[in-house]
Kinemage of the C-alpha trace (Angstrom):
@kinemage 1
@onewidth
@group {chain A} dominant
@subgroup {mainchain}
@vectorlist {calphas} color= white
{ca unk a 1} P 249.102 276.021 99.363
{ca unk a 2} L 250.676 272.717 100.410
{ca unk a 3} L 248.994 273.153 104.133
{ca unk a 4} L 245.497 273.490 101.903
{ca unk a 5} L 246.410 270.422 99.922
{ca unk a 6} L 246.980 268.568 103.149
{ca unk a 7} L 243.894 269.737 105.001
{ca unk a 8} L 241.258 268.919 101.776
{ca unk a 9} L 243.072 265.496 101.265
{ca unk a 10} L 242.548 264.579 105.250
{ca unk a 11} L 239.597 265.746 105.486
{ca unk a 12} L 238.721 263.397 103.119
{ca unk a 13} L 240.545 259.983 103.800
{ca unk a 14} L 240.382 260.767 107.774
{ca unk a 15} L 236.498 260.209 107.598
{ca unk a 16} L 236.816 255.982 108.405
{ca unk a 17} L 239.933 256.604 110.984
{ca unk a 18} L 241.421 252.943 112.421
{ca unk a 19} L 239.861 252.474 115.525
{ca unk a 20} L 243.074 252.093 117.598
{ca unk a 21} L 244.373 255.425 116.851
{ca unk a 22} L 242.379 257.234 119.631
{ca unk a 23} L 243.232 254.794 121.732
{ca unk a 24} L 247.449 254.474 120.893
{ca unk a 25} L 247.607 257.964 122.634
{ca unk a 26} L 245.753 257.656 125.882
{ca unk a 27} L 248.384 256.160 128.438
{ca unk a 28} L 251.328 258.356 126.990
{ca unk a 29} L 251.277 260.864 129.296
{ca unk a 30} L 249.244 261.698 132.823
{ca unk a 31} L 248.373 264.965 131.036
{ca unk a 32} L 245.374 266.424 129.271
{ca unk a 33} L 245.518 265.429 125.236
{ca unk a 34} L 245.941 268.805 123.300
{ca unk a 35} L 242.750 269.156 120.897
{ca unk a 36} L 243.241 271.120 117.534
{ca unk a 37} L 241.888 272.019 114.458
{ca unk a 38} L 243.685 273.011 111.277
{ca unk a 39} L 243.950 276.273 110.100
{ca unk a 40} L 244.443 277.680 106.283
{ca unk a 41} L 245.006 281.362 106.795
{ca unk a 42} L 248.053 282.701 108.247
{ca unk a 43} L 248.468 286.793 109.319
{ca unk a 44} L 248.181 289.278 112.250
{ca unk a 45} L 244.207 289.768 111.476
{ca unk a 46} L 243.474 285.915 111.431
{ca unk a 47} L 245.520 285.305 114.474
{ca unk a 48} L 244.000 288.323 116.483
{ca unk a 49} L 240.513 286.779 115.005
{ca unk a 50} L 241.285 283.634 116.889
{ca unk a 51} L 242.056 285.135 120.037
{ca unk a 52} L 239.217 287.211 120.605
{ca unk a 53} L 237.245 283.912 119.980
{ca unk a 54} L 238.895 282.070 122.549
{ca unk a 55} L 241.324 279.788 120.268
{ca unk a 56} L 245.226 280.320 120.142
{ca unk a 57} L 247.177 279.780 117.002
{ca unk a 58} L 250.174 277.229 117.081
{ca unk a 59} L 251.899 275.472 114.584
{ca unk a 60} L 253.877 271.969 114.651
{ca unk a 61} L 256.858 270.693 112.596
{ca unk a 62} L 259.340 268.203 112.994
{ca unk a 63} L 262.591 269.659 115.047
{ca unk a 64} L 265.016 269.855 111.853
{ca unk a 65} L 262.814 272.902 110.454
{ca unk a 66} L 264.680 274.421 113.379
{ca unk a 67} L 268.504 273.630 112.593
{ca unk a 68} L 270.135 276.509 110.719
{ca unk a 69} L 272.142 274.537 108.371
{ca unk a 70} L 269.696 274.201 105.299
{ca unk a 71} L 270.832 271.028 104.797
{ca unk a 72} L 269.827 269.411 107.619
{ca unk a 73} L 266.018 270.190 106.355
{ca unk a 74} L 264.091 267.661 104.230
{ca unk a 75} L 260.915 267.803 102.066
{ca unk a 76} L 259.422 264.726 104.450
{ca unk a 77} L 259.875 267.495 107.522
{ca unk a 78} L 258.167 270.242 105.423
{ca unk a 79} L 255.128 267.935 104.652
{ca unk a 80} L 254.753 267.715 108.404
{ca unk a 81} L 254.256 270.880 109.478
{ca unk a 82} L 250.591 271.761 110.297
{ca unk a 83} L 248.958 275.162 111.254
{ca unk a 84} L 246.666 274.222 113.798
{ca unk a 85} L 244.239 275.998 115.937
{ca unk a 86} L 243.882 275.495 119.431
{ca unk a 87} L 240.883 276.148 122.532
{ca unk a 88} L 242.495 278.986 125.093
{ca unk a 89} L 241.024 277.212 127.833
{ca unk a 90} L 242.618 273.635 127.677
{ca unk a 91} L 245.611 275.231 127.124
{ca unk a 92} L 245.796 277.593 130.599
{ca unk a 93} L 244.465 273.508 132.080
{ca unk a 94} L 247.332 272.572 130.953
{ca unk a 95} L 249.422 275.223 132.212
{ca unk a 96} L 248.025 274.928 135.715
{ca unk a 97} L 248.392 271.363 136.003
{ca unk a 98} L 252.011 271.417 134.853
{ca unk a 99} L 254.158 273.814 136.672
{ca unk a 100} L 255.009 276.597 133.490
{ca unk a 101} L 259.238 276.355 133.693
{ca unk a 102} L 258.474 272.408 132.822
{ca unk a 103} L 255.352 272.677 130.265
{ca unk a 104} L 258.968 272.939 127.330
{ca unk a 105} L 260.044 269.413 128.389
{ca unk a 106} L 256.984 267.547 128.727
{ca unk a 107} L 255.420 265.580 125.746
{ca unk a 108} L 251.481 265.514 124.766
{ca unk a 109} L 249.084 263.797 122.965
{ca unk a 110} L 248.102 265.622 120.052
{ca unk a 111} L 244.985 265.144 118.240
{ca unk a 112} L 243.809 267.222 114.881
{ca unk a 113} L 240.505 266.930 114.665
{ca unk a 114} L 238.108 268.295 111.703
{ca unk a 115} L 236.604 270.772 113.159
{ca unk a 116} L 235.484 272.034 117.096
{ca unk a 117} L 233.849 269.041 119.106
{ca unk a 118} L 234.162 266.818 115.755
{ca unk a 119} L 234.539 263.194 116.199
{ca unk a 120} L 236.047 262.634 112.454
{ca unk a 121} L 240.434 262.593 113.888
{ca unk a 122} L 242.967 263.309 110.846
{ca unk a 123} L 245.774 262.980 112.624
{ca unk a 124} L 247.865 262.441 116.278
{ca unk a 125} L 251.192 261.787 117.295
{ca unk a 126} L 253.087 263.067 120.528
{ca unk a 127} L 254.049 266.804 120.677
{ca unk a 128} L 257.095 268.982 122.462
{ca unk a 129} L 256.116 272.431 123.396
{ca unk a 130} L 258.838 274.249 122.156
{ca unk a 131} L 257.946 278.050 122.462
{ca unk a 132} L 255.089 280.014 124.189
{ca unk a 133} L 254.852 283.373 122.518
{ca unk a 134} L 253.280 286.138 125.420
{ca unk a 135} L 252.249 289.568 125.184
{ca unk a 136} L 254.556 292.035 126.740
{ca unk a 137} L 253.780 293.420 129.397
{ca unk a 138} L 250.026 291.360 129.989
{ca unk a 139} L 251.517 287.640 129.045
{ca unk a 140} L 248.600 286.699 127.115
{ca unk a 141} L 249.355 283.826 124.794
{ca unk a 142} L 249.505 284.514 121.554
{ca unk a 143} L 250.905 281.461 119.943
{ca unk a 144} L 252.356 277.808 120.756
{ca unk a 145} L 255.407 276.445 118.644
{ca unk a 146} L 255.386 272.350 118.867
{ca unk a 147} L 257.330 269.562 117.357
{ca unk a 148} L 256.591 266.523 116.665
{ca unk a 149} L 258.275 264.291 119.224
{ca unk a 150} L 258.069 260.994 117.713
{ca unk a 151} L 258.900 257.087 119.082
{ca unk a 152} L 262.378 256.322 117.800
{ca unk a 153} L 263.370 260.276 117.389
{ca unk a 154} L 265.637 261.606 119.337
{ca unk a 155} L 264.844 265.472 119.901
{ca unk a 156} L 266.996 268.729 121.541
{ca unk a 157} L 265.632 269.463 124.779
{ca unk a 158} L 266.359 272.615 127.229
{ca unk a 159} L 265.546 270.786 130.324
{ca unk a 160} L 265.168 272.759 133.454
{ca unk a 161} L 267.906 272.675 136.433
{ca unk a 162} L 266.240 272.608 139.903
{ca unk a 163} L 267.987 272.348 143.296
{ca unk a 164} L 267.782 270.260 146.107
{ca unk a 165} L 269.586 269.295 149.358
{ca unk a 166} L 269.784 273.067 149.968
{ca unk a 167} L 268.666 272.623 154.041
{ca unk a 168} L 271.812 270.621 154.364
{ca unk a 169} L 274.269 272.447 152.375
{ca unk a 170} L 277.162 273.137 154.371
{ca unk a 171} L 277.688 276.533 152.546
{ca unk a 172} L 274.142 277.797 152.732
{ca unk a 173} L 273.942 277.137 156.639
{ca unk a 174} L 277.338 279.243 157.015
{ca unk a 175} L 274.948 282.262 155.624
{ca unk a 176} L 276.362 281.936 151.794
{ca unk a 177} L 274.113 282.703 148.863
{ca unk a 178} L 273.767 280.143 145.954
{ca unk a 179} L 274.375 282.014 142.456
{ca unk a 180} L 272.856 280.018 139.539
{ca unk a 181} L 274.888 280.172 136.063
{ca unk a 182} L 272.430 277.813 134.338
{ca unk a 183} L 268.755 277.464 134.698
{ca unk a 184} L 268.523 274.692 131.840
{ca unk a 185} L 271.162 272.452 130.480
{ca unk a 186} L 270.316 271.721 126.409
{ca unk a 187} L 270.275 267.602 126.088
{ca unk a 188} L 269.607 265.354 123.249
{ca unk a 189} L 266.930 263.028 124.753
{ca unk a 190} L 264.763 260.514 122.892
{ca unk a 191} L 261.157 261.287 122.475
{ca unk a 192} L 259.829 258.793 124.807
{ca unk a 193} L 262.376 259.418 127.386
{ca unk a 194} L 262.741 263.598 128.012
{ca unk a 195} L 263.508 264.296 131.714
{ca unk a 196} L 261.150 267.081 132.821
{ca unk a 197} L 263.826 268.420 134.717
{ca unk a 198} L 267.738 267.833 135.778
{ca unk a 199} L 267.843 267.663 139.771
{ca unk a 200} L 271.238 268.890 141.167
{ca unk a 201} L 271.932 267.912 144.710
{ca unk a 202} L 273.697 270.886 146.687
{ca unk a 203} L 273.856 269.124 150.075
{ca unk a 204} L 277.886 268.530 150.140
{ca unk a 205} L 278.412 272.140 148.573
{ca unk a 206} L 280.498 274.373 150.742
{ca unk a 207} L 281.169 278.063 150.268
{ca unk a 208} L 283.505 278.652 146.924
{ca unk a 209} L 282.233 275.120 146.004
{ca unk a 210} L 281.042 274.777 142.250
{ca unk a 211} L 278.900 272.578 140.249
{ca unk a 212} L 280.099 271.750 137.373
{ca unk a 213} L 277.981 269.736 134.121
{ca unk a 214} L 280.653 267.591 134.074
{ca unk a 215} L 279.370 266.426 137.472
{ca unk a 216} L 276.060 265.463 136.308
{ca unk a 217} L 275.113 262.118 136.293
{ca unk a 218} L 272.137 261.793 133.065
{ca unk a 219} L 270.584 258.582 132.252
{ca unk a 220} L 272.467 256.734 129.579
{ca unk a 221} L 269.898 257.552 126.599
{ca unk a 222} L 270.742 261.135 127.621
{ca unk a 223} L 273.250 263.010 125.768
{ca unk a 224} L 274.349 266.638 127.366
{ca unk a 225} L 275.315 269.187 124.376
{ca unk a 226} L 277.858 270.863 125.228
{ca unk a 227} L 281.226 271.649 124.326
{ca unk a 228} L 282.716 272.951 127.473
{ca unk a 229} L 281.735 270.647 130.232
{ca unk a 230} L 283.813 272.403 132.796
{ca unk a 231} L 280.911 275.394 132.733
{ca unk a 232} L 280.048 275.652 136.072
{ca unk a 233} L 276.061 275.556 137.092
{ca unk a 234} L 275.879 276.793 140.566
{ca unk a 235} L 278.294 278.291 142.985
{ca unk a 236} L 277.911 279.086 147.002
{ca unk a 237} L 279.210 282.018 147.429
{ca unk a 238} L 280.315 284.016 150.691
{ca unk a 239} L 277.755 286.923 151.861
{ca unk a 240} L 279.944 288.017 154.644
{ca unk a 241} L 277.290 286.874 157.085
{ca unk a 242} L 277.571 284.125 159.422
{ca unk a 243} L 274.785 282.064 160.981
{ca unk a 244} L 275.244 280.704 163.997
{ca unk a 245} L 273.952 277.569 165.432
{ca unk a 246} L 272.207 277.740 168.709
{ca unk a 247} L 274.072 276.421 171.818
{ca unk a 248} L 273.235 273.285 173.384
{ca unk a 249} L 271.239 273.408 176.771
């Protein structure tokens, strides 16, 4: 009822929109601007609807909605979630141009628009993918979960861990195997300043050598959240196997 409310209302006032709002968007980020329409109806049979017509269903809230003390929820946040429709093939453009274990920490322009190929915009702001919802067993897409990732906000981010340095680790070139513990590390980042991922160098690592988060360096504005920061993130471990190093002529 209160996402009908919203949709009549904007679809009202949005018709004269200021002429800098297209515009506020367009240097934020290097990727495509998500276009989407809002949607009223809600349920298996509407969603299925939109997928056969080429359109995925998402929805977009502010990151609160997520916290499971009730509390921590406000009536502000629940005015700002929108059901929104979105077209199937931007989306895989999307995925394609952003390599899928980052497309969860990178922010887009988001711009609700009245209907398909309309001009009239009701709203934008910068998004956070938060969820892709796939089919098992095909991985079709069958929804997108956003938030709103707005300037001054500071948002929860499961940022990806990727390795580098490994031609030069000491333990790898002995014929040891690297055994990964964490494959994202959960920081509190503000909205205009989420890593796409956490780069851990692994060139000093010996075998029986561990990473730890605690020896992570983040940028200041970054905030890891955890409570154990002796969890380890990587470890070289021994494989029995030695390489040797050819001899010198």
């Amino acid at each position: 009822m209160a996402m009908a409310k919203w949709w009549r209302g904007m679809r009202t006032a949005a018709k004269f929109p200021p002429p800098s709002v297209q515009s506020l968007y367009s240097q934020s980020s290097p990727y495509h601007t998500i276009q989407a329409v809002p949607r009223e109806a809600t349920g298996s049979r509407v969603a299925g609807r939109e997928r056969t017509q080429g359109r995925i269903p998402a929805v977009v809230f502010t990151q609160n909605l997520l916290e499971k003390n009730p509390n921590a929820r406000s009536s502000a946040s629940s005015s700002r979630k929108r059901l929104l429709t979105t077209e199937k093939k931007q989306i895989q453009a999307i995925l394609r141009s952003v390599e899928s274990p980052f497309f969860c920490s990178t922010t887009f322009p988001l711009q609700i628009r009245a209907g398909s190929g309309s001009s009239v915009l009701l709203e934008s702001g910068n998004v956070l993918p938060v969820k892709i919802h796939r089919e098992e067993g095909t991985g079709k897409i069958l929804n997108l979960v956003f938030v709103w990732a707005d300037p001054g906000t500071e948002l929860k981010v499961d940022v990806p861990v990727v390795f580098k340095g490994e031609e030069n680790c000491p333990g790898l070139q002995k014929g040891g195997r690297l055994n990964q513990f964490r494959t994202t590390l959960k920081l509190l980042c503000p909205a205009e300043n989420i890593p796409q991922k956490i780069e851990v160098d692994l060139s000093n690592l010996d075998i029986g050598e561990r990473i730890f988060m605690r020896d992570i360096s983040f940028h200041p504005s970054l905030k890891l959240l955890s409570k154990d920061e002796t969890t380890p993130v990587c470890k070289v471990v021994s494989t029995g196997l030695k390489t040797s190093k050819p001899a010198l002529a």
